[in-house]
C-alpha positions, 0 to 999 in steps of 0.5 A: 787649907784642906785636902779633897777627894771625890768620885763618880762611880761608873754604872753605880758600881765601884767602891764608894766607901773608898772616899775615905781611905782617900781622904785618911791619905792625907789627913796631913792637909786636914787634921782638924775636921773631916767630912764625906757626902754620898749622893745614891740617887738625884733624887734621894736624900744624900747620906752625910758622914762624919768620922774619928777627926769630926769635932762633936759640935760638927755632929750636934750642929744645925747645918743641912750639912752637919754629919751622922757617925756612920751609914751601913754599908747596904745604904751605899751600895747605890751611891753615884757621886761621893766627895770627901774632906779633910779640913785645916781651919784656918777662917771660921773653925766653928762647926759652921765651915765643916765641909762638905758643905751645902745650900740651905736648900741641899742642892749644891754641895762643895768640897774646896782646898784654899783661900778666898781672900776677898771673901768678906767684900764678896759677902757684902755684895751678895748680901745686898742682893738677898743672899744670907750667911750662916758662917763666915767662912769663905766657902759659903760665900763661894757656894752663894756666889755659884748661885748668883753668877754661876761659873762667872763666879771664878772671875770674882774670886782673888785666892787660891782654890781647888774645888769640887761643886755638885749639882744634885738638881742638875746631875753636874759635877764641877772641877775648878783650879785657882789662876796660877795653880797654887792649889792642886787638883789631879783626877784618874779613871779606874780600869772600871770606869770610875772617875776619881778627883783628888789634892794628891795623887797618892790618894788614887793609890787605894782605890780598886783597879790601880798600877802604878805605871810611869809617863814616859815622856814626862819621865824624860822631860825630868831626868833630863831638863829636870822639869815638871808640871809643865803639861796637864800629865804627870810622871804616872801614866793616866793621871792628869792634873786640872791645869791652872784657870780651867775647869771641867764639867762631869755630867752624871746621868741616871741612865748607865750610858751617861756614864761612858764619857770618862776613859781610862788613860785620857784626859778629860775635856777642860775649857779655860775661865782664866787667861794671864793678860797684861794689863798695859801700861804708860806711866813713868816709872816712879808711877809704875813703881808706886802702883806695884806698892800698892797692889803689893801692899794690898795683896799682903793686907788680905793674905793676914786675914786668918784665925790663927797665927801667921808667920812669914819664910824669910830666906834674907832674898828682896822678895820674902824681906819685902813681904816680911817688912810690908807685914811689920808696917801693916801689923804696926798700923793695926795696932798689932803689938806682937811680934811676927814670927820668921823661919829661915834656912841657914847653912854651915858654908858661907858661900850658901848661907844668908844669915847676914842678910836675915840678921839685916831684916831682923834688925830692921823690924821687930819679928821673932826670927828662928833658924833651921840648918839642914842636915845632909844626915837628916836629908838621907834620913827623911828622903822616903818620907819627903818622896812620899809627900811630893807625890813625883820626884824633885829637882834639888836638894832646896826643896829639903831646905824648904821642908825643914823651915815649914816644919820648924813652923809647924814645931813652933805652932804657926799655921799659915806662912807667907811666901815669896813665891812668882816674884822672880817670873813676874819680874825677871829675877832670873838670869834667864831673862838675860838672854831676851833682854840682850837678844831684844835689843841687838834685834831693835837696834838699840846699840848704845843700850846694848853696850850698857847693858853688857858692861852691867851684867858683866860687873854685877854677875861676872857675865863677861863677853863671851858667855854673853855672845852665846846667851845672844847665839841661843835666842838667834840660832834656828830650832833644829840646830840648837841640839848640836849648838847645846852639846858644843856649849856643854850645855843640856844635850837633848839625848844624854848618854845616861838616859835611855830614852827608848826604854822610857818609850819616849821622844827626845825633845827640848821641852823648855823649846816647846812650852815657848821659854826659849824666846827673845821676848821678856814678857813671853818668857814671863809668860812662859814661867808663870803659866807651864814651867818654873812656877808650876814646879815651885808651887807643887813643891811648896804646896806638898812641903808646908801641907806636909807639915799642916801648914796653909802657904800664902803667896802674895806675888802671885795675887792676879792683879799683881801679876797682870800689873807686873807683866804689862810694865815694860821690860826696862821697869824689871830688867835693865842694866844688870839690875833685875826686879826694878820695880820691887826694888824701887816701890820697897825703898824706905821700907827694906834696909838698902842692903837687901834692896840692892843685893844682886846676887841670889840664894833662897832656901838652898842647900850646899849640895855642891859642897855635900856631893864634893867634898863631904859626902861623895861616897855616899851619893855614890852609893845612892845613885848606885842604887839608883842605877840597879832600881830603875828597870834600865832606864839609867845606866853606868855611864852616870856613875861616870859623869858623877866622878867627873863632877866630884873631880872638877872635869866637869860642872856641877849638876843637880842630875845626880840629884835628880836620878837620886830622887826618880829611884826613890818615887819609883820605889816609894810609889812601886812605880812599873814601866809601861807594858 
């Protein structure tokens, strides 16, 4: 797990030496190693530099790419394309994985944050075909397999990457993201024309020409549904992210022409080598089951192939106790004595805290749990600093609990963490799915299941007969009268008082409705969860949280032929009579304690934010949103405070939009973010 940076510096001018203020950032994703590559010509050597966290053995080694210390600056001036590193060694820490790295002909050069999993399978392949290795890194099988199979390559690979890979021979740069996204990997064009590629946006922050200005539209999308990442824009104008299965092409000419392509404020051209397909399916479902435990099983056995420790998250949920348990059968099958280490989230309300179901798993199976109470006093006391690290505002206080368990992870010396994350989109785990599932079968007619349907979900979740009308209502009601149908339910409203969304410069639109997650259709809203709104949130979360803390997290859930397995299931194997992820429960009996298989109710890292903004400290979010209110340039108004008094008071339901106009306050301070002139 590492950090990159890279640029392509418009008609030879720019900064090159930027690339390692831009790689020093983050340092956080890297402290191991670090490594910059300068190419000054196509047809020049590349100068290859090392810095202050570069191993000596780096420097002494016989790679092509082993570094120098230093290059003067005259030898720079020239430079066309740079790319930057900064390593976590997670598989092979020798000076053989330094990056970035090479062919041992020079010709193609790599830079590259994540994983390869089957990269030992690969290996083998390609040496059958003639190719030799020198490490045993996953990034050299990566590099062999480009010259091998070009961009079809990507299909080969089950992981999580972000990688820059550049052609000296041909003068192309390609940009590529893993199938889901887990890995990020954003690029900004300069008022000056330079391209720049980075794994965090603040890492644009020291280069010439930057101001940071806020995406309107995104910005509303936020404050007012509390989503992001659900498009290829962020919350800063003029910064995109390469979304998930794409890639792009940057063609370098020699000539000052061939560097115009790239425009300030526009996105650049992707194609897609990656689209979610469900693989369909026939089988019963004691057949679906056992193959969703193979796969998972699978998935598990090669997220442990790592030189140095791995530990699991363990929120006491179905689906961090199946990989913690899977773990412990697999471990033990290796002749692995010692004990996995677990790191969890507890709280002090009972109504939020699942220890119990922790202490369930604990007893089960012979990890070494430990335990985090996060604090609302700690919570206030790093808000600036967890701002910082997430690049963009964030949603609710959970995201605070889950930083506190990767750096209790980190505290205790584990440096890879498994982690349940795309479970719940794969296998509707949500009670969103609710919804579709209803609506389905009022719509196929299948009355007698309908009627089961609605007795369960009012036993397991209290959903009774009205509340399940209007989740029918939702799915069946025409588009353009949703709006006023939203305000009568006291749901969202699409232009909340609050908000001013003409001072965003923004269009007042339901982007949920418009990223297709308002369907009657289970599997298009899997879709629509995996591929552009829950997910992409949660993995931007958890990436910034556990590489905050220099950890690598790997997600099982979200291996390919998992997901491709789950979504091709039908829709009665994840979700019928109440019951969510069917499947996962029936392929983990005999291996999670039944207490856990059957729980019905759902937590996770949460915090009690209810209880800290009702009852224990509502004078101080009072304050904090106060502050947020003046800070925001008038994107915010009072009648927020006015809502807030409501919620404290009980009038009005609990919601995380206090939360979130506390969070916006604290990016655009943090991030000196203007709006757009």
């Amino acid at each position: 797990m590492c950090g990159l940076a890279g640029l392509v510096l418009a008609n030879g001018g720019g900064n090159p030496a930027a690339i390692r203020e831009m790689t020093s950032i983050v340092r956080h994703r890297g402290p191991d190693d670090e490594g910059i590559v300068h190419f000054v010509g196509l047809g020049l050597d590349p100068i290859v530099l090392g810095g202050e966290d570069t191993p000596v053995d780096v420097y002494a080694s016989s790679t092509p790419y082993a570094p120098t210390p230093s290059a003067m600056p005259a030898q720079l001036r020239n430079s066309r394309v740079s790319l930057g590193h900064r390593r976590l060694s997670i598989i092979d820490a020798s000076a053989s994985g330094h990056q970035p790295m090479c062919t041992s002909d020079r010709r193609y050069w790599i830079v590259f944050n994540g994983e390869i999993y089957n990269y030992i399978e690969l290996r083998e392949d390609l040496r059958k075909q003639g190719y030799c290795f020198e490490s045993q890194s996953d990034t050299e099988v990566i590099l062999a397999a480009f010259q091998a199979w070009g961009t079809q390559c990507l299909d080969r690979f089950n992981g999580m990457f972000a990688m820059l890979l550049f052609d000296r021979s041909e003068g192309k740069l390609l940009a590529a993201r893993d199938r889901f996204g887990i890995k990020p990997l954003y690029y900004w064009v300069s008022p000056l024309g330079e391209l720049a590629f980075a794994s965090e946006i603040k890492q644009f922050t020291v280069l010439p020409g930057w101001a940071a200005e806020i995406n309107g539209q995104r910005a509303y999308d936020y404050l007012a549904w509390g989503l992001t990442d659900h498009t290829h824009e962020t919350l800063f104008s003029g910064v995109f992210q390469v979304r998930p299965g794409t890639l792009l092409e940057v063609n370098v000419s020699e000539s000052p022409a061939g560097q115009s392509r790239s425009a300030p404020g526009r996105p650049l051209p992707t194609s897609q080598w990656y689209t979610l397909t469900p693989r369909p399916f026939t089988g019963s479902f004691e057949d679906a089951a056992e193959q969703f435990r193979d796969i998972f099983t699978q998935a598990v056995c090669l997220r442990l192939r790592s030189d140095v420790p791995v530990g699991s998250c363990l929120s006491g949920g179905i689906d961090s106790s199946s990989i913690v348990c899977t773990m412990e059968r697999l471990l033990a099958a290796g002749g692995d004595n010692g004990a996995q280490r677990t790191f969890s989230a507890c709280a002090d309300v009972e109504r939020y805290d699942e220890r119990r179901f922790i202490d369930e798993v604990v007893r089960a199976t012979r990890v070494e749990a430990r335990y985090v109470y996060p604090s609302l006093q700690d919570l206030f006391a790093v808000l600036d600093r967890i701002s910082w690290h997430q690049d963009e505002p964030f949603g609710s206080t959970s995201i605070f609990a889950q930083w506190c368990v990767f750096r209790l992870a980190a505290e205790s010396g584990v440096t890879v963490m498994l982690d349940g994350q795309g479970s719940d989109e794969q296998l509707a785990g949500y009670h969103s799915f609710f919804a579709p599932r209803l609506t389905g079968l009022l719509k196929r007619r299948e009355f007698a299941q309908l009627d089961a349907e609605l007795r369960a979900v009012k036993q397991l979740h209290g959903i009774r007969g009205p509340a399940a009308l209007k989740l029918i209502m939702s799915m069946l009601l025409p588009r353009a009268i949703r709006p006023l149908a939203r305000r009568v339910a006291s749901r969202t409203p699409v232009s909340p008082t609050w908000l001013n969304a003409p001072r965003l410069g923004a269009a007042p639109e339901d982007p949920y409705a418009r990223r297709g997650a308002i369907t009657d259709s289970v599997e298009a809203l899997s879709h629509a969860q995996l591929t552009s709104t829950n997910l992409q949130m949660l993995l931007h979360w958890e990436d910034r949280n556990s590489m905050a803390h220099s950890i690598e997290a790997r997600l099982p859930f979200l291996d390919f032929n998992l997901v491709e397995f789950a979504l091709g299931l039908p829709e009665e194997y994840k979700l019928a009579l109440g019951m969510t992820k069917r499947v996962l429960r029936e392929a983990m009996r005999g291996v999670l304690p039944e207490s856990i298989r059957q729980r019905t109710d759902k937590l996770g890292f949460v915090t009690p934010e209810e209880v800290w903004l009702r009852e224990r400290e509502p004078r101080a979010f009072e304050s904090l949103l106060k502050g947020a209110i003046s800070n925001s340039a008038g994107v915010l108004n009072a009648s927020l405070l006015t809502k807030f008094e409501r919620i404290v008071s009980g009038d009005e339901p609990f919601s995380f939009v206090v939360w979130r106009a506390i969070s916006f306050a604290s990016w655009m301070k943090t991030f000196h973010v203007n709006l757009q002139h």
